[in-house]
N, C-alpha and C positions, 0 to 999 in steps of 0.2 A: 409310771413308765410301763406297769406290765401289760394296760389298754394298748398303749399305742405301738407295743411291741405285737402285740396278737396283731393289730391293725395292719399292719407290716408282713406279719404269716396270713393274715387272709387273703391279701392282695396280690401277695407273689405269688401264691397258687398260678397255676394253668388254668386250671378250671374256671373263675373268673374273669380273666383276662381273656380268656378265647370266646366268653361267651360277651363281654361288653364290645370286642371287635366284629362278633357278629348282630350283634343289636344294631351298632354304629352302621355296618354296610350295608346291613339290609333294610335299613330307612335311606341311604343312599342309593339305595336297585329300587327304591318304593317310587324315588324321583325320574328313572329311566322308563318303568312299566306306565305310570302315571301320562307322560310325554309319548311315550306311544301309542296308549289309547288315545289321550285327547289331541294329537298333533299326526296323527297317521290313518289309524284306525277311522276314528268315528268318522272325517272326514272322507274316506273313502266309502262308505258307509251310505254319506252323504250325497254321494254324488253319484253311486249305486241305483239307490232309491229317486233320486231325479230323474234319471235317465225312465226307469219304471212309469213311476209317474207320467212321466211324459208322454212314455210310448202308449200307455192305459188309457189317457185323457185322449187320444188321436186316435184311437181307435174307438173309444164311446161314439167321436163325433160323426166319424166316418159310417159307422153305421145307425147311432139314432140321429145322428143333426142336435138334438141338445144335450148340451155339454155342462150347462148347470148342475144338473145331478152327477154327473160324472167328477165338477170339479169339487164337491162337497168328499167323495168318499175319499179319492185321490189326495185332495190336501192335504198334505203331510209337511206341513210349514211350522207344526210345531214340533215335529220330532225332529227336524231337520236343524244339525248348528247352525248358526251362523256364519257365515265364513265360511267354506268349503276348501280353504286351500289347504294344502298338507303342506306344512311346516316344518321341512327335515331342520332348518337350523336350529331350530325350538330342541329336536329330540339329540342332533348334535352336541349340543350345548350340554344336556343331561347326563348323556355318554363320557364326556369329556369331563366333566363337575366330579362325577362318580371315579372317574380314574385317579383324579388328583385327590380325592378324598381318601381313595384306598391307598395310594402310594404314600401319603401322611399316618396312614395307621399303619402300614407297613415297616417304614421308618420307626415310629414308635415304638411298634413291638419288638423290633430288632434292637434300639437304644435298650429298653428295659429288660430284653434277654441278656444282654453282655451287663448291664449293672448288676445283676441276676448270677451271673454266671461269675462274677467277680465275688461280691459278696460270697456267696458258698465257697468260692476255694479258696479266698482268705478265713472261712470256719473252716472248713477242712484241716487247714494246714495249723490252724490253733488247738483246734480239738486231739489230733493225733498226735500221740505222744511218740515220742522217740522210741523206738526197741533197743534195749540194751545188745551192744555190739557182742556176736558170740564169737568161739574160736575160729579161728583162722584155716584152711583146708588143711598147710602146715602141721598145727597143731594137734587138727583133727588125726590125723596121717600118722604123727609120730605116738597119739596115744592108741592107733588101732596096733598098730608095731609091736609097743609095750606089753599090750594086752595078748597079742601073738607067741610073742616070746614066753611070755609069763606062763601059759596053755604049753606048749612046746615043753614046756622044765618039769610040768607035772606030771 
């Protein structure tokens, strides 16, 4: 039992739990940056570089007439994705994936704070002992009296 007792004090730490929720979310932000390059980004990119190209190849022609050597340096068909549209529902999707993800660890860590915070003040309240009840201000009062009196006679 004393394994799975320590197993118990290693997990309630802070320190672990904050660092597995940020493992957890930031493999969920890896899914948002991920969708922005490949659904935003590169294809703007994409379509940056067409436009070059194109204007490059038109201007070869216009001034030598052939355009073969031109279209050999110009082709850039294979750096170019496929697809050129941008894809906001793709990166939508991600944003939206990633909210619901954190509002679940969110949740979580809130549930396992209050199990957390229960556990301890049910120790708390077992661990501390009672203090023995002292005198009464009353009491106090009439033995400062006593003692007055007492000083006064001498």
């Amino acid at each position: 039992m004393k394994f799975i007792d320590e197993f118990k004090e290693f997990i309630a730490r802070g320190n672990v739990v904050d660092m597995a929720v940020g493992v957890v979310v930031g493999g969920a932000f890896k899914s948002i940056v991920d969708s922005l390059v490949s659904d935003i980004i590169n294809p703007g990119i994409a379509y940056i570089v067409s436009i070059i190209s194109g204007a490059a190849l038109s201007a070869a022609t216009a001034v030598g007439g052939d355009s073969s050597a031109a279209k050999n340096v110009v082709d850039m068909s294979k750096w170019i994705i496929p697809g050129t549209s941008i894809n906001i529902g793709n990166f939508l999707s991600a944003i939206i994936n990633f909210l619901i993800m954190a509002f679940i660890i969110f949740c979580l860590v809130k549930a396992l704070n209050a199990v957390n915070k229960r556990i301890l003040s049910k120790k708390k309240t077992e661990e501390t002992p009672k203090e023995p009840a002292g005198p009464t201000q009353e009491e106090l009062l009439t033995q400062i009296r006593d003692l007055l009196a007492k000083n006064t006679e001498d």
